[in-house]
Each structure stands twice: as structure tokens, then as C-alpha cells.
Steps between C-alpha positions, in 0.01 A plus 500: 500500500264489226418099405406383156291198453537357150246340282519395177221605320689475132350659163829413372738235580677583781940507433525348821283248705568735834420793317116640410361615203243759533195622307393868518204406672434332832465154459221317598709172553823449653802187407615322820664259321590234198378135461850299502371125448269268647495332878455192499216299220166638644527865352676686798708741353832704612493848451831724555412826719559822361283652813685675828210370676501072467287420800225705332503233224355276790153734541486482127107372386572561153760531194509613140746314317628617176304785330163323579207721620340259732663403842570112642454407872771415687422215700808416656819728499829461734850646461899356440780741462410715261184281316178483541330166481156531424156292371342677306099463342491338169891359515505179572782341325845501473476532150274810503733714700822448257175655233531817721843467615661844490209711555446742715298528807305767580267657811229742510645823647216503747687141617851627531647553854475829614752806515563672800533923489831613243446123327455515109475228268722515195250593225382819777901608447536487127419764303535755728633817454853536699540921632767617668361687828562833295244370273700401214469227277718193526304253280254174545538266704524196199635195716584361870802332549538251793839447669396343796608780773256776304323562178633745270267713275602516135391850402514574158535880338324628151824437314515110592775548813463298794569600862506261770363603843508248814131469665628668837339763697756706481534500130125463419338639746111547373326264302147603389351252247145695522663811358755307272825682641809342709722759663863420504836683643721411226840333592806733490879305495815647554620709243141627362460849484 
């Protein structure tokens, strides 16, 4: 089966937390998460994880928080459920993380865990063209929808209608980000002609 990381790398606001937002570029940064409140009085903050990949929040040397350009060191990072508690350079108060409270928390690509073979991260998905294997066009791929037991690929046609496709092998079975195509075998129900 083909796996889908997500990351939220949003040029817009994203309709759902679990869902990402994509820009037609590859982004140079991606979200792992959202600062929720502060830990404790020191500056420690909590920071909800949007990543499939928490214990690489632990090998983490450095943050962008917000839209800032420059990074903060991570100093001290450990992991509760689904937070992140982390110290972060230049936050030292409680006070000073309710001022960023919200934000979100992004990586380097270079620093995100990496994908093993038929892995793609959501922005790598969308905006690919969806062919049938005869060649013919089904639409773009304009959204990912998570239900837990698979992913299913919104793909939508030149007149604004939306098909939904699960992310099996069966149904999808080549994804080629480098030549901006996904193949799928359209579903057929009972009934169809």
C-alpha cells in the first residue's frame, strides 16, 4: 500500500487542523505542530503534534515558530500524548509563550524524518494530475482526506466535480510526483454500466 505522510505546509488556512494546505511549490519548511499554552513559568511551551513522526521532534536542534525567517534552538524537548513540551531559545517566560500561543511550528525539510520507497508527503500528492491507466483525464488531485484506516484523494475535474479515490494500491496504483501524474483504476459499483 502506498503511505502518505502529511505536513502542513499552509499558504492558506487549512479547513481542518488534520488536513494540509499546499502551495504549488515545494516547500522549504514543513508544520509539525501548534503552540497550545505554556508549561510551567520558565518559558517551556506545549506544542500539539500535527507530525506522523513525534519521536523525531526529540532530534530536533532547531524550530521556526510563526512565519519568522530565523530558527530557535531547542534545548530541551520531551513528549506527552500527543504534545510536545519544549524550551525553546529566546522564550523564557510564561508570559511570552501565551504572545505566540497558536502559532505554528515549523522544520526545515532537510530535518524531517525520512520516507521510505512509495512514501509521499502531502504537498508531493496535491496537484497532481489523476489518469485513468487508458490515459484519460480524471482531474487534480486538490485535497487528502484522513479517515484513519486510509487516505482518500480528493480529485477534482475542470468543471468543479469532485471524485473521491481511497489511497490503496489497488485503486492508485502509481504515484509519480517527478512527472506530476497519479494513475488510478477508477471504482466501479453495482449497477454502473
Amino acid at each position: 500500500m502506498t503511505e502518505v505522510t502529511p505536513d502542513f505546509e499552509p499558504e492558506r488556512e487549512p479547513e481542518n487542523e488534520e488536513q494540509d494546505a499546499v502551495s504549488e511549490e515545494t516547500p522549504q519548511r514543513l508544520v509539525i505542530g501548534r503552540i497550545t499554552s505554556p508549561h510551567g513559568v520558565r518559558g517551556e511551551l506545549r506544542m500539539y503534534i500535527y507530525s506522523h513522526f513525534p519521536d523525531n521532534i526529540l532530534e530536533l536542534e532547531k524550530i521556526y515558530i510563526g512565519d519568522a525567517s530565523e530558527p530557535r534552538k531547542v534545548s530541551r524537548s520531551r513528549l506527552k500524548d500527543n504534545l510536545a513540551i519544549m524550551r525553546v531559545e529566546g522564550i523564557t517566560s510564561r508570559e511570552m509563550v501565551d504572545e505566540i500561543r497558536d502559532e505554528l511550528v515549523r522544520i526545515d525539510l532537510e530535518d524531517a524524518a525520512p520516507l521510505e520507497e512509495g512514501e509521499f508527503y502531502h504537498f508531493e500528492i496535491i496537484g497532481l494530475t489523476a489518469l485513468t491507466e487508458e490515459g484519460e483525464l480524471v482531474g487534480t488531485v486538490t485535497d487528502i482526506i484522513e479517515t484513519g484506516a486510509n487516505d482518500v484523494y480528493v480529485i477534482t475535474d475542470d468543471e468543479g466535480a469532485e471524485t473521491l479515490i481511497p489511497a490503496l494500491e489497488d485503486v492508485v496504483p502509481t504515484i509519480d510526483p517527478e512527472a506530476g501524474t497519479m494513475i488510478i483504476r477508477p471504482l466501479s459499483y453495482s449497477g454502473e454500466a
